[in-house]
VMD Tcl script that draws the C-alpha trace (Angstrom):
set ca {
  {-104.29 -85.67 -9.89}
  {-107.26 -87.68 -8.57}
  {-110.54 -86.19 -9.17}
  {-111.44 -85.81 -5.21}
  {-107.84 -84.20 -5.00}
  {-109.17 -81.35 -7.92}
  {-112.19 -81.29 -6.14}
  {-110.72 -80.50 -2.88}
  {-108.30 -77.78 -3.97}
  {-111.42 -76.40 -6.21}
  {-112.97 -76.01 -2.47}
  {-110.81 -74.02 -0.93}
  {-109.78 -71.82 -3.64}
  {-112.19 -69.23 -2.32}
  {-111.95 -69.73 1.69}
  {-110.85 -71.90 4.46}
  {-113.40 -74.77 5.07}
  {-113.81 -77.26 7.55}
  {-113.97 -80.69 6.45}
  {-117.60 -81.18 6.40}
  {-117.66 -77.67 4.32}
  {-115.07 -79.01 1.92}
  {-117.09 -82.77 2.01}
  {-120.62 -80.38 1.36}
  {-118.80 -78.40 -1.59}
  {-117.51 -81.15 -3.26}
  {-121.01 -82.83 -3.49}
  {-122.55 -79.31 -4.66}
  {-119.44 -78.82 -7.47}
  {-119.95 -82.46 -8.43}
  {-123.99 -82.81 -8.44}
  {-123.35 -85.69 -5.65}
  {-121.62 -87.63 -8.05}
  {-118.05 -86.98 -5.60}
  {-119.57 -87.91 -2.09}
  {-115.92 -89.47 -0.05}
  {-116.66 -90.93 2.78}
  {-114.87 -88.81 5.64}
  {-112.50 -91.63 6.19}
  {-111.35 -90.94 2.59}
  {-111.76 -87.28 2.61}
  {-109.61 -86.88 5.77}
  {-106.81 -89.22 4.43}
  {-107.13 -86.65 1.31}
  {-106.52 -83.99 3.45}
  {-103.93 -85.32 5.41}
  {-102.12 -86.66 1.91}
  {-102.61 -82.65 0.42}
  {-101.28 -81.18 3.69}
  {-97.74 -83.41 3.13}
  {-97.35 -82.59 -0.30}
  {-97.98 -79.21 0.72}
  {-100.70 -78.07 -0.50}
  {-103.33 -77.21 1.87}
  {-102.56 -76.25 4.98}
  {-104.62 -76.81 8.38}
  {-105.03 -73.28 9.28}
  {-104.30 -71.61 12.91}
  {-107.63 -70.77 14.02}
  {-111.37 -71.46 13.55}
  {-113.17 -69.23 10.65}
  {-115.73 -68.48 12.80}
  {-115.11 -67.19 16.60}
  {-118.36 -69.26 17.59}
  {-117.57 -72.43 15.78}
  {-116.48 -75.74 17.64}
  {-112.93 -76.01 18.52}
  {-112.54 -79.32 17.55}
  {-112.93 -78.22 13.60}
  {-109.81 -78.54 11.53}
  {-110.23 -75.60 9.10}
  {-107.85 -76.15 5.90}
  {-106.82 -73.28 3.26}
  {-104.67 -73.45 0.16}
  {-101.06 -72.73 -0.33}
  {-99.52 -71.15 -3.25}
  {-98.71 -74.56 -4.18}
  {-101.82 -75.99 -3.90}
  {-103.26 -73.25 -5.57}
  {-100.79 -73.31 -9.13}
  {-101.23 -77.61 -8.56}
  {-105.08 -76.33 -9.38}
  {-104.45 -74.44 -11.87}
  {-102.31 -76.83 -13.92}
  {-104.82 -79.68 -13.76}
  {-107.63 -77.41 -14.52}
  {-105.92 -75.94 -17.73}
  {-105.15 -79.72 -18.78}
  {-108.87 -80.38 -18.45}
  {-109.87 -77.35 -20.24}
  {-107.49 -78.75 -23.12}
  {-108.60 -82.21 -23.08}
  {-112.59 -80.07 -23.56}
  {-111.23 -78.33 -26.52}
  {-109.81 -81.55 -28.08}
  {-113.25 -83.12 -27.46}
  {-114.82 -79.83 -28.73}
  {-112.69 -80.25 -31.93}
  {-114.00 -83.61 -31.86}
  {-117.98 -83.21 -31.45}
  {-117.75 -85.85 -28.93}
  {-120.71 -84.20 -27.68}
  {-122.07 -81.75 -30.14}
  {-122.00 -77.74 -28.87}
  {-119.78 -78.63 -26.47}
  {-117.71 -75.44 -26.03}
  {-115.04 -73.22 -23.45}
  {-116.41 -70.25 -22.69}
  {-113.66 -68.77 -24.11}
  {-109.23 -69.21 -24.51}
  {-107.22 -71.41 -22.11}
  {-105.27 -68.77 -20.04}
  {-101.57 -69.98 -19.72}
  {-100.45 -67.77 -16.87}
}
mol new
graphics top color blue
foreach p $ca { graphics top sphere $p radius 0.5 }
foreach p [lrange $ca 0 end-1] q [lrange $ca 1 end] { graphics top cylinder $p $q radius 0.2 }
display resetview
């Protein structure tokens, strides 16, 4: 998994966004260092919607928003695709942990395999 595409499913785990709300989040969660340009965001989206992952979602989030927004939300698939990348990160930050790649570097607390 790409790091946009774990950034992207990371956005919509809490709500449907539109895909300036999903391009803002992704520069918040990353500090700006993830900024896609929307031409690579939307092929993203369009790629996570196929695989089935997101879906584009039936109306607007917002009864005064513009109708031309595509709002997306996560699928169950999407949403265990998440959480199996993010447990293999939290493993590979244990590993490093183990390793003092960088010194106090710790998990908050134990990988949850559910």
């Amino acid at each position: 998994m790409t790091p946009l595409t774990h950034a992207i499913l990371i956005a919509l785990a809490d709500r449907e966004r539109h895909g300036y709300g999903i391009l803002k989040e992704v520069e918040r969660q990353t500090d700006g260092r993830l900024s896609p340009g929307t031409g690579t965001l939307y092929a993203a989206l369009q790629r996570l919607v196929e695989e089935g992952w997101i879906v584009e979602a039936p109306e607007a989030a917002e009864p005064d928003d513009d109708a031309r927004r595509r709002y997306y939300a996560l699928t169950p698939a999407g949403l265990e695709a998440v959480r199996v990348e993010t447990r293999r990160l939290a493993r590979m930050i244990e590993v490093a942990s183990e390793k003092a790649v960088i010194p106090g570097l710790r998990l908050a607390g134990p990988i949850d395999d559910r």
